[in-house]
N, C-alpha and C positions, 0 to 999 in steps of 0.2 A: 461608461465603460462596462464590458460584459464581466462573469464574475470568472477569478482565473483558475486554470488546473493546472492540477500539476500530476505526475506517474514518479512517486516514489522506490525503487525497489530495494529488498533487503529490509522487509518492516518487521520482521515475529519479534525483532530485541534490539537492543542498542540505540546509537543513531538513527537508524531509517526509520524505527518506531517514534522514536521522540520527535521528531523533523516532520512527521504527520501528522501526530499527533498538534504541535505550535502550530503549523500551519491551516488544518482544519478551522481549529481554535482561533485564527485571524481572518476565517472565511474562506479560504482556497475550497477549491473542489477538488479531493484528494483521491487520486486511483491509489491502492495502497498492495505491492507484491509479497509474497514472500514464497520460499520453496515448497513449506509442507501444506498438504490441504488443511492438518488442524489448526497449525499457522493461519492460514485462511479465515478458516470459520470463526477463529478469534478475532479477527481483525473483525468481521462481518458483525460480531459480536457488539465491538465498537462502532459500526455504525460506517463503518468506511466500505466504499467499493473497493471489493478485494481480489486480486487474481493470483493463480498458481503460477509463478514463473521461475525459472530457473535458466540464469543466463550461462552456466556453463552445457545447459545442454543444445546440440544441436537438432533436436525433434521436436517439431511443432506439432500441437493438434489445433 
């Protein structure tokens, strides 16, 4: 069995940070969102792939 991913969004705090964090931690391959870029780099910080996303906007780059 391949190793699993998951795309968590909502990671700079709370839930979505803890929930990547466990799950990292039990081997998942974790994409990890959150809105602000320092949000980002912190995640990045932790070693997770990170993206700037923000699902109430409708503009993609």
């Amino acid at each position: 069995m391949g190793l699993k991913t998951v795309l968590i969004t909502a990671c700079s705090s709370g839930f979505g940070r803890e929930i990547a964090r466990y799950l990292k931690g039990k081997g998942w391959y974790v994409y990890a969102t959150a809105r602000s870029e320092n949000d980002v780099q912190w995640l990045q910080y932790e070693r997770f792939d990170a993206l700037q996303l923000d699902l109430r906007s409708q503009q993609f780059n």
